[in-house]
Each structure stands twice: as C-alpha cells, then as structure tokens.
TIBA-477250 format. One record per residue (C-alpha): residue number from 0; z negated, y, x negated. Coordinates in steps of 0.001 Angstrom, whole numbers, plus 524288, in hexadecimal, padded with zeros to 5 digits. Each point is the difference from the previous one (the first is absolute). Layout:
N
(NUM,(Z,Y,X));
...
END
This chain:
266
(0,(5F27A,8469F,42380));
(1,(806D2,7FF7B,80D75));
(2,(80C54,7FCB7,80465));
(3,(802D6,80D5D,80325));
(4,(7F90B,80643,7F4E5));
(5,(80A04,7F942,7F67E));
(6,(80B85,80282,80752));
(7,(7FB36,80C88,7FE30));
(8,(7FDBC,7FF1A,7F22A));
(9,(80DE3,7F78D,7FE51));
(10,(8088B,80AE9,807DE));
(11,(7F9FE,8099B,7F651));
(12,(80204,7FBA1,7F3DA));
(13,(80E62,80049,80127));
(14,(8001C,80DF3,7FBDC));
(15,(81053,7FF16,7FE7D));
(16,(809DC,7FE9D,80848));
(17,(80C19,7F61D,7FB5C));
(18,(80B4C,800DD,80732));
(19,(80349,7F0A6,805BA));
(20,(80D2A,7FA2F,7FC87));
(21,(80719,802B7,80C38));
(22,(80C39,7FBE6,7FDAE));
(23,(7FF25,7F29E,7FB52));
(24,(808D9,7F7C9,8088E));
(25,(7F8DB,7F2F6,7FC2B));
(26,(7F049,7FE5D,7FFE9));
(27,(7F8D2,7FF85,7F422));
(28,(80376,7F172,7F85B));
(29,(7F18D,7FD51,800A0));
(30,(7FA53,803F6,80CB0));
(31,(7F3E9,7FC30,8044B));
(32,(80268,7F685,80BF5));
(33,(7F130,7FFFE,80350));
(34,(7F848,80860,80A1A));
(35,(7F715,80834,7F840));
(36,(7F203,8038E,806CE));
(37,(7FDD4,80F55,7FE08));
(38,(7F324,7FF1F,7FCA2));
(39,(801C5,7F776,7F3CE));
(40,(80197,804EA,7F23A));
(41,(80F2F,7FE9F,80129));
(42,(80016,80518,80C8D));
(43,(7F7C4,80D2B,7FB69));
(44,(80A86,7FFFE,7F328));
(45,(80B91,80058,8078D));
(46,(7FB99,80B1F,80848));
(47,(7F9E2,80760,7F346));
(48,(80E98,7FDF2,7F98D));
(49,(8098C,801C1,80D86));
(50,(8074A,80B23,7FF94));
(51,(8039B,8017E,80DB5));
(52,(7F079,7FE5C,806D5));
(53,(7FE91,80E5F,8071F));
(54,(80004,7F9B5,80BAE));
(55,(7F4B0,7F7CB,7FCAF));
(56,(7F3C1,80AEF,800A0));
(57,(80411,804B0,80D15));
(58,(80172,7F26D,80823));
(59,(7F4CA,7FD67,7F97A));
(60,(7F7DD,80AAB,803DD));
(61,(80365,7FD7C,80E98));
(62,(7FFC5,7F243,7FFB9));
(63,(7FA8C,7F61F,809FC));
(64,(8024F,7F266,804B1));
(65,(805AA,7F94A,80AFB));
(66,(7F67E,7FD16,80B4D));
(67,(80874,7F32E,80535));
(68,(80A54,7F799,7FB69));
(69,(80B94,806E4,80872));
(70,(7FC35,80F01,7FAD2));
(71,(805E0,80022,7F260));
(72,(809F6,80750,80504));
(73,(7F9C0,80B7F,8057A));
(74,(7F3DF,80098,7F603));
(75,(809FE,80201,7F620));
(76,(80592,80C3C,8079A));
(77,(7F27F,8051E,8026B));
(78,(7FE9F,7FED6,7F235));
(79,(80E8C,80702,7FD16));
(80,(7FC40,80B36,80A10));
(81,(7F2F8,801E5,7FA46));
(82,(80521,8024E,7F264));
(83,(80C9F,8092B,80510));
(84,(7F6EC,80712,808C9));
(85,(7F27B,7FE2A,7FD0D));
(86,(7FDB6,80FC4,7FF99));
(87,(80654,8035B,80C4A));
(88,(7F747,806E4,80B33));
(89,(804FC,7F805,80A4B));
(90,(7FC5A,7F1E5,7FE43));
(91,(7FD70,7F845,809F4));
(92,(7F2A5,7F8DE,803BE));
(93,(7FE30,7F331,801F1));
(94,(7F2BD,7FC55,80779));
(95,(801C8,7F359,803CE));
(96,(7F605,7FB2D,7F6F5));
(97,(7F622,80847,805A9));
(98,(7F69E,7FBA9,809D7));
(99,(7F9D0,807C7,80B99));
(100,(7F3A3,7FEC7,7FB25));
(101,(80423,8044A,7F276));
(102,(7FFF3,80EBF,806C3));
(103,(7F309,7FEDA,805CE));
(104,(7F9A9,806C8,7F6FD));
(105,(80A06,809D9,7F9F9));
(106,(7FF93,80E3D,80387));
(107,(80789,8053C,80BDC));
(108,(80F26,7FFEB,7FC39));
(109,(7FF41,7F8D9,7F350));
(110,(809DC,7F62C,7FD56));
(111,(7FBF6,7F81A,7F2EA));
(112,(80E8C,7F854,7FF40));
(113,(808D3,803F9,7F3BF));
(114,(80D22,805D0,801A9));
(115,(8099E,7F660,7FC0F));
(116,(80AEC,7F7EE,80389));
(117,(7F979,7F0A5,800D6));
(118,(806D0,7F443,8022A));
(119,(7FD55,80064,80DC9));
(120,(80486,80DE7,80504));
(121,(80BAB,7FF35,7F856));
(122,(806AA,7F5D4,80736));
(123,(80143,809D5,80B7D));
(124,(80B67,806B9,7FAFE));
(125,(807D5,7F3D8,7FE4E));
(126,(80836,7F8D0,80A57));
(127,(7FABB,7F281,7FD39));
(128,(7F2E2,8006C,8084B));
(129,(7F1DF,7FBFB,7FB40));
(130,(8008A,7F36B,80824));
(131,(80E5C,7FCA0,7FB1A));
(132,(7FB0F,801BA,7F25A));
(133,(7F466,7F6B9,80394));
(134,(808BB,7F4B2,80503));
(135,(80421,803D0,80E00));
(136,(80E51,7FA5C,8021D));
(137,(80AA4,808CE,7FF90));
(138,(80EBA,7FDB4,80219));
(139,(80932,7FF5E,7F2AB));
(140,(80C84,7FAC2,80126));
(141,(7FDCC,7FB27,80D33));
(142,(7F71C,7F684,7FBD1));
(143,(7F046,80499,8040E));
(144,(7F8E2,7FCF8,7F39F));
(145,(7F30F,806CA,7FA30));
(146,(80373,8078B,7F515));
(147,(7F1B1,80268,7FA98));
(148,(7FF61,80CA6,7F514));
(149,(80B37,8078E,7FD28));
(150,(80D68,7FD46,7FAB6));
(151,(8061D,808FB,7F667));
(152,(807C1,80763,809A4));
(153,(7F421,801BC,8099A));
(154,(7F6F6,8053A,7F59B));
(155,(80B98,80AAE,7FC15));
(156,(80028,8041D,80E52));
(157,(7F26F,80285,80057));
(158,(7FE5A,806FD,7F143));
(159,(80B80,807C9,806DE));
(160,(7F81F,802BE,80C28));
(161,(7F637,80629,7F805));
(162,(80B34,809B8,7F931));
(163,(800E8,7F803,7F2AE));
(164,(80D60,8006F,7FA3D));
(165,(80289,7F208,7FC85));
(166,(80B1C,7F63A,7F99F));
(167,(80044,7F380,80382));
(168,(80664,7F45F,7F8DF));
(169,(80248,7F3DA,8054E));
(170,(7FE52,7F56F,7F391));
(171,(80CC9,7F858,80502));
(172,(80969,7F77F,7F601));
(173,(8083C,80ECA,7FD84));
(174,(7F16C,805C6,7FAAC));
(175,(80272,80004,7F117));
(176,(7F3EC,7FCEC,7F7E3));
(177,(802BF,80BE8,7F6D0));
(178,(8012F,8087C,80C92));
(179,(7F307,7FD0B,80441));
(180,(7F828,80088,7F400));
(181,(80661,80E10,7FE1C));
(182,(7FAF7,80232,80B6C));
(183,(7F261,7FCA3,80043));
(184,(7FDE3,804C5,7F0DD));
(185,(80678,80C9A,803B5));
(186,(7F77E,80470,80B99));
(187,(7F3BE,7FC31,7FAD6));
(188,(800E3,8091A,7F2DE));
(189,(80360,80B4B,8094B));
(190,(7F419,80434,808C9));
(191,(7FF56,803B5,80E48));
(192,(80957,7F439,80553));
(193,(7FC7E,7EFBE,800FB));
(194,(80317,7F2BF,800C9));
(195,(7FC65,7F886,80A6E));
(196,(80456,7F0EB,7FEF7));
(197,(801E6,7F417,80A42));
(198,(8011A,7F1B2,7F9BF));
(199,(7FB83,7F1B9,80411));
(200,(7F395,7FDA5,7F7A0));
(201,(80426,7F090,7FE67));
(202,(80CF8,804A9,7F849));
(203,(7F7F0,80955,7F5D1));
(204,(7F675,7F3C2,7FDC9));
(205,(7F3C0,804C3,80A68));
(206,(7FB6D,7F906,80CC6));
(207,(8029A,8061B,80A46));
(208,(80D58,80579,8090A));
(209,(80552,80DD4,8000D));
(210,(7F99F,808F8,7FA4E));
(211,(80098,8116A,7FDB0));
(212,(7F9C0,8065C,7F64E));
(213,(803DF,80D0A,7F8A9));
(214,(8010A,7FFEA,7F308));
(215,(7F794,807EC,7F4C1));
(216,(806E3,7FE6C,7F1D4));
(217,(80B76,7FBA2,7F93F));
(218,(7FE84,7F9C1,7F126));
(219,(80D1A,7FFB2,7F7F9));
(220,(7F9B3,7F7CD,7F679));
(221,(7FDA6,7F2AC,807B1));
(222,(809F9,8056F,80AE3));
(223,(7F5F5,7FEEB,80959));
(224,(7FB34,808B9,80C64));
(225,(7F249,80226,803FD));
(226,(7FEBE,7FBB4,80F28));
(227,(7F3BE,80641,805A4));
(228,(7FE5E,7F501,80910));
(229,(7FAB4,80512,80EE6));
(230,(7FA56,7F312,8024F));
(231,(7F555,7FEA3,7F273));
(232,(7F99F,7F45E,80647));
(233,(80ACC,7F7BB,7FF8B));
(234,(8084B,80367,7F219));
(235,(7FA26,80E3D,7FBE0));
(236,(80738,8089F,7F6F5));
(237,(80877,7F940,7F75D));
(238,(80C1C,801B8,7F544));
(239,(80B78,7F9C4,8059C));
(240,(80DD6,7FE9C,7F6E5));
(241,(80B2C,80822,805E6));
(242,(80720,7F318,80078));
(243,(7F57D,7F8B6,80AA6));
(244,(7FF86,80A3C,80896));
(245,(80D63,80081,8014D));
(246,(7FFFA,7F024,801DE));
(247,(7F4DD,803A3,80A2F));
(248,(807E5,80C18,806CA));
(249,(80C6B,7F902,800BB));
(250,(7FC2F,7F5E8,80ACD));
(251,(801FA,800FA,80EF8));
(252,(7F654,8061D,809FB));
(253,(805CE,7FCFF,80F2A));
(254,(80C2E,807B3,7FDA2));
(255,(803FD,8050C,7F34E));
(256,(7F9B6,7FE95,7F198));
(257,(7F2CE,807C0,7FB4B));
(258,(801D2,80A56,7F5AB));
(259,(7F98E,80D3F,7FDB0));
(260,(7FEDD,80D0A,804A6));
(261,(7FE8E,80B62,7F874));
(262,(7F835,80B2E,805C7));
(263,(7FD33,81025,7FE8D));
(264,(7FC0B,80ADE,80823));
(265,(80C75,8069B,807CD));
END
C-alpha cells in the first residue's frame, strides 16, 4: 500500500472527534522527545487518533515541494493560498516552466499551464525581491549582508500582500509554552485557517539551517504536531513534540527570534 493510500486509510479510521486538552499549563509527563516519520505505523496512529487534523486533507491535497534550498518560504504560501483559494476564478498562471517549443504544436490560443499560485509567481506580491530571496545583499541594520529565504516578518508581509489575515508571534523569552501549544492545537481542530512555522532545523535535532513549513495535525496524546515538511528530500513529513519546536522556534534569525504565524482568508 502507498504512502498516501494509508494516510488515507489512517485519516479515516478516526471516525470521532476528541476534543484535545487545551488547557493544560504543563506538557504531558511523558512526551515523546523523538521526531516521528509520518509514514510509519506511529506516525499513521497519531493522525488516525488526533483530534485537531482538519487541516491535514486540504494542505495535503495541494501540496508540493520546494524547488531550491532558499524557497521554503514561499512554497509554503503557495501551498496556504492554494488551499484558502483553490476554487477562485482568478488564479494566476505561472508559465515559466513552459518552453517555446512546448506550444508548437497546440491549437491557436491554447494555453496548457494550470491556474495556481506556485512558488515562483507568488513572490511578486512581496517586498523582498526574487534575487534578495536568492542571496543578493541587502542592507539590515546598516550592515549589507545576504539574507537568503525569508524571515518571519518578511513571509507575513507577503501572505499579507496576497489579502491573508495573519498573526504573527515572535517565539521570544515572554512566549509562554502553554500559550503556544493553545495555539497551534486550537487552529488546527477548526478548519479554514493554518499554521505556518519558522525554526532552525539543528535545534529540533535535523541537519540543516532555517527552515518553513506549515503544519497538518495536532495529536494530544504524544503532544506532538504534524509538520508537512516543504523540503521532503531533506527531513519529509514528520511528528515533532510541541516542546522541540518551540526549542527550534525560539532561536535568533538576523534580528529578532523565529516563531509562527497563523493564517486565514480576510
């Protein structure tokens, strides 16, 4: 059976919804402290028992991964967008990965590209250019550095660009840990609004630098959240605890501390 065929299977056998215990101030006396691959038989439990996973069929369903190392950032709003507006008649088109001669033989006026956003038209909207994104020096703090992807406050100016109400919180030393699992368990067992998450892989126990991802599922039970990883070929999906993302969102990036940003249509 496939990967996807048993998340399939796993998301429907959960035929109840349980209600996840929200207002604990502490996490759970036993949490798991290991990352948790989806597609494993744990993995596939905690997303058959999570009661806060509506969030999970629809990224899903429009998800794709990063095509370089600095786009995590805006494949993970091309994935947001795609799952707030995925019905909408006015999506753009993105035909930079067409070729002149892929037309030569298509009738007159035909245009074979797909209407949605990608991660390369939706970088437009933003402030931060395509080249600044891609390593081309830019001024912060009077000091001309290249500030490769996105930080936290960049990628909330361009969901914002593209209309998305958004929150943003900064994972400082004032960000309780009982605020921010509330947080995360809370809009992921309500549908229609996401999480979208920056941390330093090396502090959550990966290879790798910063890193954005949204995420899919929350599970009560191990107090653990489901990142749908944009970049498969370097972690894939996994089940992180609460508690390590938080360790990996509450480290610096060039002028303030990673956190999250939660997301819904305007």
């Amino acid at each position: 059976m496939s990967l996807l065929a048993r998340a399939v299977l796993a998301f429907c056998l959960a035929t109840s919804i349980v209600p996840a215990a929200l207002a604990r101030d502490e996490a759970p006396a036993v949490a798991a402290q290991t990352l948790v691959p989806f597609g494993s038989e744990e993995g596939l439990a905690r997303l058959a028992r999570s009661g806060a996973k509506v969030d999970f069929p629809a990224l899903a369903n429009q998800f794709e991964a990063q095509s370089n190392g600095a786009f995590c950032g805006p494949t993970t709003t091309a994935i947001v967008l795609n799952t707030v507006r995925g019905r909408s008649p006015d999506l753009p088109r993105d035909r930079s990965r067409l070729r002149p001669e892929d037309f030569q033989y298509a009738p007159a006026g035909f245009d074979p590209s797909v209407p949605r956003f990608t991660q390369d038209n939706v970088i437009d909207k933003g402030l931060k250019t395509r080249a600044q994104v891609l390593g081309e020096p830019v001024m912060i703090n009077g000091k001309q550095i290249r500030d490769f992807g996105y930080q936290l406050r960049q990628l909330d100016e361009l969901l914002r660009a593209h209309d998305l109400a958004t929150r943003l919180v900064v994972v400082d030393d004032k960000a309780a840990e009982a605020d921010i699992r509330r947080d995360l368990a809370e809009n992921l067992q309500h549908a229609g609004d996401y999480v979208i998450v920056n941390y330093r892989r090396s502090d959550v126990g990966q290879t790798g630098g910063a890193h954005i991802s949204p995420l899919g599922a929350f599970d009560a039970e191990s107090d653990s959240v489901l990142v749908l990883d944009v970049n498969p070929a370097s972690a894939g999906w996994v089940w992180m605890p609460v508690i390590t993302l938080i360790r990996g969102m509450r480290t610096f990036d060039t002028v303030e501390n990673r956190g999250y940003i939660l997301v819904q249509a305007r």
